[in-house]
C-alpha positions in Angstrom: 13.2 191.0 -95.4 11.8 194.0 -97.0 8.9 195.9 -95.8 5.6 195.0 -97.1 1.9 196.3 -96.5 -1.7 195.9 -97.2 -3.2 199.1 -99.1 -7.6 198.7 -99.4 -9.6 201.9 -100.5 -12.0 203.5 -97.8 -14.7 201.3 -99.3 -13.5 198.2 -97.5 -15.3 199.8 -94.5 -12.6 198.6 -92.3 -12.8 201.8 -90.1 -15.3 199.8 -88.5 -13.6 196.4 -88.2 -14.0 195.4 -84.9 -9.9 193.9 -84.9 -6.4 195.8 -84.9 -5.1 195.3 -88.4 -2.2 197.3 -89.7 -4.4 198.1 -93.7 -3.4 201.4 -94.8 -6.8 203.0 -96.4 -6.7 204.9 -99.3 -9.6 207.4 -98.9 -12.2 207.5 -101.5 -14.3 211.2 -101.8 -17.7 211.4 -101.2 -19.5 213.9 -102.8 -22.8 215.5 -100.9 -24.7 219.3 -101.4 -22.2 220.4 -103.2 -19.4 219.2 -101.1 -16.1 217.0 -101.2 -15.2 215.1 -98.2 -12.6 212.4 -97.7 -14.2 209.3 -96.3 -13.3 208.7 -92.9 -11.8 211.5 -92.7 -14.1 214.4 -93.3 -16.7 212.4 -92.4 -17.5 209.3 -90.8 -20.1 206.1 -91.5 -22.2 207.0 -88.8 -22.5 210.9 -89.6 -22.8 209.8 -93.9 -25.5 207.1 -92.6 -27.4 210.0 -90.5 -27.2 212.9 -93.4 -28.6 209.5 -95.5 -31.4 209.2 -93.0 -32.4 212.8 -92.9 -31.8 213.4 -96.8 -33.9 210.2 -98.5 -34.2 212.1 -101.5 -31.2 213.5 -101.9 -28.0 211.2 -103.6 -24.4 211.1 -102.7 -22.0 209.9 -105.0 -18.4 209.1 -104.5 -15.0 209.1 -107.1 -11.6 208.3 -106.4 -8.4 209.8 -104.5 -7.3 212.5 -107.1 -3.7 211.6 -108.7 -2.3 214.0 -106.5 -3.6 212.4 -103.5 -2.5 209.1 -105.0 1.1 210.4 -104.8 1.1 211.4 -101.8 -0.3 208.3 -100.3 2.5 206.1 -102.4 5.1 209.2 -101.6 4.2 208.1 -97.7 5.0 204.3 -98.0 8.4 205.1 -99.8 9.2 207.5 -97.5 8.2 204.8 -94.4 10.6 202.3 -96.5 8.1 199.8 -97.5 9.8 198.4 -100.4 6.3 196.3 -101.9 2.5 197.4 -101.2 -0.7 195.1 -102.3 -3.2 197.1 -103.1 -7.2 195.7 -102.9 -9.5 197.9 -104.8 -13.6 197.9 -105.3 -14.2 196.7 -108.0 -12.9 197.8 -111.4 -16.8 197.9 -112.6 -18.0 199.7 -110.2 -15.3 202.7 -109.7 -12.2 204.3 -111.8 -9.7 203.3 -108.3 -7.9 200.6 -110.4 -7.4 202.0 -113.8 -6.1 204.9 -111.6 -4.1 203.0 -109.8 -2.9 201.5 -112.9 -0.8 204.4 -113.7 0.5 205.3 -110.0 2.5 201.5 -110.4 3.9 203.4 -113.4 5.3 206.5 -111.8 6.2 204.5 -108.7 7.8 201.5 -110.7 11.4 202.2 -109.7 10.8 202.9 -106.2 7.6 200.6 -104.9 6.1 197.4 -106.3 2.3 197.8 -106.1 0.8 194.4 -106.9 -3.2 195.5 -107.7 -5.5 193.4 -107.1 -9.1 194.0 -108.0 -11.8 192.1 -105.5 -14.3 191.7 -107.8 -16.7 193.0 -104.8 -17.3 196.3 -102.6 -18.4 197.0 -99.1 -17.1 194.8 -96.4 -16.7 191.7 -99.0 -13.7 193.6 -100.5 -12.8 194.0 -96.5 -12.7 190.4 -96.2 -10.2 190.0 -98.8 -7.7 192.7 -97.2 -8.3 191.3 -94.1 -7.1 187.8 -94.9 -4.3 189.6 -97.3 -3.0 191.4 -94.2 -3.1 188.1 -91.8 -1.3 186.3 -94.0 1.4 188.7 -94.4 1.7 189.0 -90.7 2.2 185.8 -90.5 4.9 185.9 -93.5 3.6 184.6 -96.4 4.8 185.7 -99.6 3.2 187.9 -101.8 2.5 185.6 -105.3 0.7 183.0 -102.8 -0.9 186.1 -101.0 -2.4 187.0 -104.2 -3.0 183.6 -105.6 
């Protein structure tokens, strides 16, 4: 059997799932004063909750992993030898990460199926669905009944 994995965006907030899973994250940027930071990376919930607390007037917003960070993300899982990724996004209404994923399946066609699939949700409910996505690929489902 091939090697599969569960890809979710940053905004899943699964850095704080209490349970092991093995969900790659693809970081989402955070932008605050001026600044770019890679979310749970450069900075973590509790320190963007605490700037939130002591800046109530002040916004952060967020955007998407640049294309190049894309590739390099998608270059990783080749390069690891997984053969198929599933990727859970926020939603497509609230953030640019599918259309922009859209076009990484393109480049990566010929060496990586990337099945998107857009959650409808954000926060922890799009969590949920990479959660159940990766259990059920642990326990070897395959991947149409995964997404359907």
């Amino acid at each position: 059997m091939f090697k599969r994995t569960i890809v979710a965006t940053s905004t899943a907030c699964l850095d704080q799932f209490p349970r092991p899973h093995s969900i790659r994250i693809l970081r989402l940027s955070l932008h605050m004063e001026g600044k770019v930071l890679r979310d749970g990376v450069d900075i973590t919930a509790t320190q963007f909750q605490q700037w939130q607390l002591q800046n109530p007037d002040k916004l952060a917003t967020s955007s998407p992993p640049s294309q190049s960070e894309m590739m390099r993300f998608f270059s990783d899982l080749v390069r690891d030898g997984y053969k198929e990724a599933i990727v859970l996004t926020i939603s497509s209404k609230l953030s640019q990460s599918y259309a922009n994923l859209e076009m990484i399946c393109k480049i990566f066609s010929n060496r990586l199926k990337i099945h998107l699939f857009d959650t409808g949700a954000a926060s922890f409910a799009e969590g949920v669905y990479a959660v159940a996505a990766d259990k059920w690929l642990q326990e070897g489902m395959d991947t149409p009944a995964i997404l359907y």
